[in-house]
Backbone as CSV, one residue per row, in Angstrom:
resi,resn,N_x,N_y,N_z,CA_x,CA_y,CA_z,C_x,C_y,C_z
1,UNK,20.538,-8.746,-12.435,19.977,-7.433,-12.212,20.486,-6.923,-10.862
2,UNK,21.087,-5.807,-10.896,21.508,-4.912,-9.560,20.286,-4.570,-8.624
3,UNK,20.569,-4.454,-7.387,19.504,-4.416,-6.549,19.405,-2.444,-6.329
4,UNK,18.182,-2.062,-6.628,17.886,-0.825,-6.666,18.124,-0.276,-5.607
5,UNK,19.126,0.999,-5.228,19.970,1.768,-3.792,18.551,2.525,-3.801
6,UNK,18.448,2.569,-2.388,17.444,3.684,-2.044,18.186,4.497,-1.045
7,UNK,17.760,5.789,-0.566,18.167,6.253,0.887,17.051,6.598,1.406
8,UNK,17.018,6.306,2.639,16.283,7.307,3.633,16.517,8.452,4.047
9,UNK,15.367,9.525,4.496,15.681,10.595,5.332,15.056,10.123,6.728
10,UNK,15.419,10.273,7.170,14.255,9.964,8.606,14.624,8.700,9.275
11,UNK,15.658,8.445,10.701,15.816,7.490,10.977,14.159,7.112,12.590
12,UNK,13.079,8.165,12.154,12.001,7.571,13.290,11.222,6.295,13.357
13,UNK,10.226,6.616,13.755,9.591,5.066,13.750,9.344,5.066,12.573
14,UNK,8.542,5.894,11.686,8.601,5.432,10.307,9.915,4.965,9.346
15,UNK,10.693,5.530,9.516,12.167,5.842,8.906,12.347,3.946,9.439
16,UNK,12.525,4.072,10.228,13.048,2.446,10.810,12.379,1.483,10.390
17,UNK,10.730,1.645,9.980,9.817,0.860,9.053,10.510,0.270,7.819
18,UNK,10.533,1.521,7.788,11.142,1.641,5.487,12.345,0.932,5.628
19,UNK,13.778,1.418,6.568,14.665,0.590,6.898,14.630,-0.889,6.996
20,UNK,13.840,-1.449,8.056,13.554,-2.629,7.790,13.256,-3.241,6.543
21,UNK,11.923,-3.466,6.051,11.792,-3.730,4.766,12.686,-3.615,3.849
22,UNK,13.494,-2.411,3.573,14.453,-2.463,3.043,15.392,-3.634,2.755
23,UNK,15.855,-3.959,4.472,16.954,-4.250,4.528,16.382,-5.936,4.421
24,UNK,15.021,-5.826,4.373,14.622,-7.575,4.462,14.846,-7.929,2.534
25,UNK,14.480,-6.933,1.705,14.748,-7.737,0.761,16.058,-7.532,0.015
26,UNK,17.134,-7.665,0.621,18.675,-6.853,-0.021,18.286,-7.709,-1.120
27,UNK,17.760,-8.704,-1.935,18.083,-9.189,-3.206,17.259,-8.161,-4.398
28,UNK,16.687,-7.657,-3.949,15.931,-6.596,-4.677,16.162,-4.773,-4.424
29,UNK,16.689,-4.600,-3.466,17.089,-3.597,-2.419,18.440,-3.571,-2.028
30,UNK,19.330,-2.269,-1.867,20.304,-1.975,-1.178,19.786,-0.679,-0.596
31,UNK,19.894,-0.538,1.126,19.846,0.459,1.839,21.217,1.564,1.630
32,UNK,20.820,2.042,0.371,21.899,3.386,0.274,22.857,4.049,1.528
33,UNK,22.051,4.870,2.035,22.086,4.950,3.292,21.039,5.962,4.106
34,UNK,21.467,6.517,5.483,20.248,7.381,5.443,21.129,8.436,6.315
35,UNK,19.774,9.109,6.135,20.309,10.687,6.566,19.377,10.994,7.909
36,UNK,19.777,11.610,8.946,19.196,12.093,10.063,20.138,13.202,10.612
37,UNK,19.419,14.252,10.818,20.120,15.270,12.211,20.479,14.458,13.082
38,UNK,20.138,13.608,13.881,20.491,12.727,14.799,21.491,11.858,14.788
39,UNK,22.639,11.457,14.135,23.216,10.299,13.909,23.362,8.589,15.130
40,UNK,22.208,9.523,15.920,22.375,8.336,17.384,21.082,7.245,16.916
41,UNK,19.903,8.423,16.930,18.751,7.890,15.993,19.019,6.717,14.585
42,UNK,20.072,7.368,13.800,20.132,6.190,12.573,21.240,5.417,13.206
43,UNK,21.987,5.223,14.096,22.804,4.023,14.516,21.739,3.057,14.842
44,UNK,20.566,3.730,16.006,19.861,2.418,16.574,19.080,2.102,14.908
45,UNK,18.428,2.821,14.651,17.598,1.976,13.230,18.490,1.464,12.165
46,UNK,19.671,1.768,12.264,20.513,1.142,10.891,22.390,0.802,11.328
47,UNK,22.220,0.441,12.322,23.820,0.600,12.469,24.865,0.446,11.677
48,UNK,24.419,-0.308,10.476,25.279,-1.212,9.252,25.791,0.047,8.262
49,UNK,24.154,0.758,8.559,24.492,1.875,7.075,25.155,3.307,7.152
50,UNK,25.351,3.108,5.857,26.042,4.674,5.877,24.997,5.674,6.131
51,UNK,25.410,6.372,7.089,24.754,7.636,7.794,25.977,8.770,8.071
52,UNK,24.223,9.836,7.336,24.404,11.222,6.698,23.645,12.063,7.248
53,UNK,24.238,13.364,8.008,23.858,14.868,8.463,22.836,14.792,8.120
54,UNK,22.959,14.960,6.528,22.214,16.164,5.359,21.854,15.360,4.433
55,UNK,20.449,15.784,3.797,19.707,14.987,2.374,20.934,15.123,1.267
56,UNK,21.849,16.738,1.617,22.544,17.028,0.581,24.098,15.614,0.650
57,UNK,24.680,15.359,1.495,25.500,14.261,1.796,25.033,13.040,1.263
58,UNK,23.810,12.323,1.489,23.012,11.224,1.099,23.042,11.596,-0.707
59,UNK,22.652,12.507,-0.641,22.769,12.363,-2.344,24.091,12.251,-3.079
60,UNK,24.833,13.249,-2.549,25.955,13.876,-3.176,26.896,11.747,-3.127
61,UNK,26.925,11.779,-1.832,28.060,10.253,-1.832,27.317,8.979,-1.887
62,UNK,25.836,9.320,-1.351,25.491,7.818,-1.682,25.137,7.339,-2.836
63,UNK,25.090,8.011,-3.692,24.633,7.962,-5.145,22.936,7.470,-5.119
64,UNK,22.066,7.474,-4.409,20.623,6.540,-4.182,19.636,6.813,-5.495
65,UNK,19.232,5.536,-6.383,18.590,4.968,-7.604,17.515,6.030,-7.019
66,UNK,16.408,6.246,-5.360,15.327,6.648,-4.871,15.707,7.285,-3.807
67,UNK,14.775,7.656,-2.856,14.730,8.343,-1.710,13.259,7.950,-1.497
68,UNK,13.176,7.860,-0.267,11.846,7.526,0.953,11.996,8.930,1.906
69,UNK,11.163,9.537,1.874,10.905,10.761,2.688,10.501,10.219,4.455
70,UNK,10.586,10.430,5.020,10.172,9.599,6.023,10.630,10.682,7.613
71,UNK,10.211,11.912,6.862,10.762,13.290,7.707,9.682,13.872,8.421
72,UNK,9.314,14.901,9.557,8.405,15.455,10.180,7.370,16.364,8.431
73,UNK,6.564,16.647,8.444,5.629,17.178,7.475,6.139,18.604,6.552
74,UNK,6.483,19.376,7.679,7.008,20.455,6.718,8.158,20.569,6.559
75,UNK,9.020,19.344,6.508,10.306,19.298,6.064,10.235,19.079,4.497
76,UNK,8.986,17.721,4.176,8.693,17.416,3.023,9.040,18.264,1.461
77,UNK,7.872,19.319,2.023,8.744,20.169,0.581,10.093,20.434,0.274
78,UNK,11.252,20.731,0.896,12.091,20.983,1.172,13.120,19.907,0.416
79,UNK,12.941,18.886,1.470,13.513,17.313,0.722,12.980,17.341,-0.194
80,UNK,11.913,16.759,-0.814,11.141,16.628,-2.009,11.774,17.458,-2.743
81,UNK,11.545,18.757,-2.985,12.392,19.321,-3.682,13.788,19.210,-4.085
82,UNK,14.776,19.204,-2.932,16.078,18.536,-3.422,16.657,17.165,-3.926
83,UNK,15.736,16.729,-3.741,15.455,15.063,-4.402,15.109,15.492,-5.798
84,UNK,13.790,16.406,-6.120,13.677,16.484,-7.451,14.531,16.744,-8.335
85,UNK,15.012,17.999,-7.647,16.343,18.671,-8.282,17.284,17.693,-8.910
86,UNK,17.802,16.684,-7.950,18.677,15.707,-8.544,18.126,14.971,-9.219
87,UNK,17.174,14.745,-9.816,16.671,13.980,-10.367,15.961,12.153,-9.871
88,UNK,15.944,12.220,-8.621,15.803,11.502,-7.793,14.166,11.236,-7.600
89,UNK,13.577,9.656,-7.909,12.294,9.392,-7.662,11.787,9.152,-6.233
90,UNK,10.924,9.516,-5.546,10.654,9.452,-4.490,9.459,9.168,-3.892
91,UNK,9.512,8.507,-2.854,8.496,8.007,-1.617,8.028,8.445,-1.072
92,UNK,6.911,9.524,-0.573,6.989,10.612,0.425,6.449,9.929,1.101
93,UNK,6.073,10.249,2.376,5.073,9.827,3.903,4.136,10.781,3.573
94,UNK,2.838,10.382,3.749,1.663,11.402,4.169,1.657,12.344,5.141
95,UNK,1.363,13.572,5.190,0.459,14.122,4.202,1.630,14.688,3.364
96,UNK,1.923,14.817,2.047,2.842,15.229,1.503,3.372,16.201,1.577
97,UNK,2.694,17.810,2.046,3.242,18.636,2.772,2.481,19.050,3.683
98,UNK,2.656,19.889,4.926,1.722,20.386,5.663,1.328,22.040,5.140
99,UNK,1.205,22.241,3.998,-0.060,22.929,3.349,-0.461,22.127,1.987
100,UNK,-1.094,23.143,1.412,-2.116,22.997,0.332,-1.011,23.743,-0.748
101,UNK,-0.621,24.795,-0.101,0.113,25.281,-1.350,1.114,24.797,-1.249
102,UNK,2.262,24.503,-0.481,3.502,23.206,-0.523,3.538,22.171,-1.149
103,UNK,2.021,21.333,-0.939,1.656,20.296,-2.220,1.892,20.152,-3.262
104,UNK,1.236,21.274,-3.569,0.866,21.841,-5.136,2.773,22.210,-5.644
105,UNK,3.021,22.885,-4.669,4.639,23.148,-5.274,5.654,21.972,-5.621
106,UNK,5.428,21.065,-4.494,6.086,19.854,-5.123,5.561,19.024,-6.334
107,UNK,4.655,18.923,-6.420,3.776,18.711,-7.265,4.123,18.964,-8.728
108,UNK,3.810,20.384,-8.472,4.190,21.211,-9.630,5.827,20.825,-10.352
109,UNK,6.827,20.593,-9.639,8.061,20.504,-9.843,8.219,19.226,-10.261
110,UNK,7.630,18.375,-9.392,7.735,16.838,-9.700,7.389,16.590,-11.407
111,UNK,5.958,17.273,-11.344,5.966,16.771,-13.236,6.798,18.277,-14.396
112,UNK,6.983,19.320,-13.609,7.996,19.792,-14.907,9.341,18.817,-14.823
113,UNK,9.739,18.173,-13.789,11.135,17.739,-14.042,11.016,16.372,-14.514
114,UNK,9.393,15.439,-14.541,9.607,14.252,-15.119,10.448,13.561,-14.228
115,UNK,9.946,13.895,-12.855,10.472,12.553,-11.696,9.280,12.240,-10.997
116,UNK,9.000,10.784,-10.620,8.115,10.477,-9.940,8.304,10.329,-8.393
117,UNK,6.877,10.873,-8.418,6.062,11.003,-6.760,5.364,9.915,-6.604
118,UNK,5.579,9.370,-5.414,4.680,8.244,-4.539,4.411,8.704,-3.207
119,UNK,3.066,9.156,-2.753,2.522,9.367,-1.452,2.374,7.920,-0.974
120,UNK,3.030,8.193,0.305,3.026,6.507,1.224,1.957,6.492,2.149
């Protein structure tokens, strides 16, 4: 059995969490790669991996089985959404968006497109 690619967005303290773990069970796990505005940020949390600008780069070349959201709050919808779009199952970080109606929008999208949501 192939070990399931994930990517990250978010190389912060959370982002570097998920990274870790990740990278502790490569027999079950491959760290896709991750994506940060920062690329200094994902050297220190991931130096090994491929690191990406843009959610859109991470998807487009890393090919990732998932995605772990692991971004400031009202980025969430945003990612979430372009994750859905691709058809991509995902991890979010709490609170899933910073509104009520952002929620509901990902939400909403997540089950017309028949991809799954996990609040972390």
């Amino acid at each position: 059995m192939r070990a399931i690619r994930i990517g990250v967005l978010g190389a912060g303290l959370i982002g570097k969490k998920h990274i870790n773990v990740l990278l502790a069970d490569e027999g079950n796990y491959e760290l896709a790669g991750v994506a940060d505005p920062d690329l200094s940020v994902v050297a220190q949390a991931a130096p090994d991996a491929r690191q990406f600008l843009s959610i859109d780069n991470l998807i487009t070349e890393a090919k990732p089985d998932g995605v772990i959201i692991a971004t400031p709050n009202q980025t969430h919808l945003e990612m979430g959404l372009a994750c859905i779009n691709a058809g991509l199952p995902i991890l979010v970080e709490k609170p899933v968006a910073d509104s009520l109606e952002d929620a509901h929008h990902l939400i909403d999208a997540a089950e017309a497109a028949g991809v799954p949501v996990l609040v972390g």
